[in-house]
N, C-alpha and C positions, 0 to 999 in steps of 0.2 A: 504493500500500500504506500509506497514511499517513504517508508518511515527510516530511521535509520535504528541496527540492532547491534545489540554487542550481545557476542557469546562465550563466555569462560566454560572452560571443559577441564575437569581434572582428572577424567577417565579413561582419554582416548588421544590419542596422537594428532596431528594436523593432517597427515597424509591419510590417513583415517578415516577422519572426521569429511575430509575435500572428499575421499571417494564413496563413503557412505552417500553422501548429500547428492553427487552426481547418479548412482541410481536410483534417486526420489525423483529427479527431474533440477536437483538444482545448483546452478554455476556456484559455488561460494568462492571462485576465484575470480570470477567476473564482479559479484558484486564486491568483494573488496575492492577490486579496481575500479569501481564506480562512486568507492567510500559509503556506501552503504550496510556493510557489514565489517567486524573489526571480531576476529577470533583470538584469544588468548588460550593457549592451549600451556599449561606447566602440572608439577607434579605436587601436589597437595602441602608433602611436609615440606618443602625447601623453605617455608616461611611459617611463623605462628598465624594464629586468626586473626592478631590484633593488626599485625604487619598486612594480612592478605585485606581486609577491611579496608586500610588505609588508599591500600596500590590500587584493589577496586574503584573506590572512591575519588580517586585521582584519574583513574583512564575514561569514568563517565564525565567527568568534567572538561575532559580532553576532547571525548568526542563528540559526547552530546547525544548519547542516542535515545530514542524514543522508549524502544523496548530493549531490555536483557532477560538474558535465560544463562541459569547457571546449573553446570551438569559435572557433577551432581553434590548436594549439602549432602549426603552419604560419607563420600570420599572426604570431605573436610569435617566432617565430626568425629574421625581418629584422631586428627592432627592434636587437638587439644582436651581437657576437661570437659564434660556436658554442660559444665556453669559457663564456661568459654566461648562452649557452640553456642549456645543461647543468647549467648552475647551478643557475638557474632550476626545470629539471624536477624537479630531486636534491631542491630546496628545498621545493618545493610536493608533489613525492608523498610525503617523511617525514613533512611535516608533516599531511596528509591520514589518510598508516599511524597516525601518533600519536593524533590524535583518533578513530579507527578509522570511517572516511567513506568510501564509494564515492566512486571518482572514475573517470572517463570524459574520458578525453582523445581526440581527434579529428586526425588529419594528413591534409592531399590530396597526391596526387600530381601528378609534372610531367605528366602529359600525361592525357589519357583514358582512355586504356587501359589504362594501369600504368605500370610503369617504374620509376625513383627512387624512393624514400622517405622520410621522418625516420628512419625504422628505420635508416636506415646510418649513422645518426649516433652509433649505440651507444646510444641510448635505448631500443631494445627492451628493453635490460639494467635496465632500472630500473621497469619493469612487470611484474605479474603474468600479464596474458593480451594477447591481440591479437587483433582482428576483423579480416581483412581485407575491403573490398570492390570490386567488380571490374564495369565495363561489358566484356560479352561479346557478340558478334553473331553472332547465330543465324539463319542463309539469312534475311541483310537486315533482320533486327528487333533493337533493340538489348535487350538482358536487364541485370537486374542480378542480381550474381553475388556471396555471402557464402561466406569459410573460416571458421574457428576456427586461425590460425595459432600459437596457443602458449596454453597453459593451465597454469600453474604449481601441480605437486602434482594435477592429478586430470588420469583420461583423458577424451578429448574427441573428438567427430564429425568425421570428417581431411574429410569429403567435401565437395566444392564445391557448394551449393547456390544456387537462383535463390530469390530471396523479390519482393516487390511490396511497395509500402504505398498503403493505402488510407484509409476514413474511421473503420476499426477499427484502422488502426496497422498493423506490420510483420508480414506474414504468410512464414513459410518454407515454401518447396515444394520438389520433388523435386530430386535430384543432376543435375548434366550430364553426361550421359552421352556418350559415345565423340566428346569434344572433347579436345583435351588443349592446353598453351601458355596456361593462361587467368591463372598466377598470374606467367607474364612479357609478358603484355601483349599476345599474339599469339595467339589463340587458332585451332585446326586443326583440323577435322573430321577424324575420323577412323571407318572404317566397322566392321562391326560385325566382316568377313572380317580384319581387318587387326589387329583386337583380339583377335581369336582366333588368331593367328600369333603376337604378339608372347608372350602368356602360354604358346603352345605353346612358342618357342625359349626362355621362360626356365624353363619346366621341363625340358623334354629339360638345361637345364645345371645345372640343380640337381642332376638324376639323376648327371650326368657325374661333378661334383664333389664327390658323394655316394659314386661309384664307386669314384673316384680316392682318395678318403680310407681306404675300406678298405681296399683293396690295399696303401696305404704302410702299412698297419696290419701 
């Protein structure tokens, strides 16, 4: 959209990162060359948090960009204490709100299929929204699987969606249907008979306790 971005990467190399992006569909060499994108790729510990905060904060001033994405607060929550990280996050998303900048932060989890997160670190509390996303297996094929876990001030899509990416970039497709377990790492077929019971017993108890209510009335 014209905007300008800066990308810090502490996970993955330049040469990497340039050919990842070219089978999405996208020049990251051109757009540097156009000054519209500015990648910093380095290796997590080579500096503390207080120091990477700093240098941060110093190359958005330099460049000015609209939006950053940083990949990923994972890899920089070894470097230091959890009172550090948190510092750290506090630090860099005021200072982001302040200059009024998208920013896009990234976490993996411990295992493949879910589980742990940064989120319990009490940093969801310091972000606006949350994507989550999820490897789900579907009779033996692995899917990947996107929520909208939190959207601060507007309503948002609750459903768990499979998307792909391709050479046009991130495409969203339909809900998963009568699976359920997919946002704790376990995901369980479930049939369509057995979804139709479950919504049966929770009305029969909504009635009840609808019933129950007037009568104490």
């Amino acid at each position: 959209h014209g905007e300008k971005c800066l990308l810090l990467a502490f996970e993955e190399s330049r040469d990497q990162l340039v050919r990842n992006a070219t089978g999405w569909g996208f020049d990251f060499e051109k757009m540097e060359g156009d000054g519209m994108l500015k990648v910093i790729c380095d290796y997590p510990d080579l500096s503390g948090l207080e120091d990477w905060l700093v240098t941060i904060q110093r190359i958005i001033n330099e460049f000015g960009p609209r939006r950053v994405a940083l990949d990923s607060l994972s890899a920089l929550e070894n470097v230091g204490t959890l009172k550090a990280f948190r510092e750290f996050v506090i630090g860099l998303t005021s200072f982001i709100k302040h200059k009024e900048i998208t920013g896009m932060f990234t976490a993996t989890t411990g295992s493949l299929m879910g589980g742990d997160s940064i989120t319990e670190s009490n940093i969801s509390t310091l972000t606006d929204s949350i994507i989550l996303l999820r490897y789900v297996e579907m009779f033996g094929e692995m899917k990947r699987g996107l929520t909208v876990l939190k959207m601060r001030g507007s309503a948002h899509d609750k459903a768990i969606r499979e998307f792909t990416i391709g050479r046009g970039g991130m495409q969203m497709g339909r809900p998963f249907r009568n699976v359920t377990g997919i946002i704790g790492g376990a995901p369980m077929h479930v049939s369509p008979a057995d979804v139709e019971r479950v919504w049966s017993q929770y009305d029969k108890a909504v009635d009840r306790r609808r019933t129950e209510t007037i009568s104490g009335a």
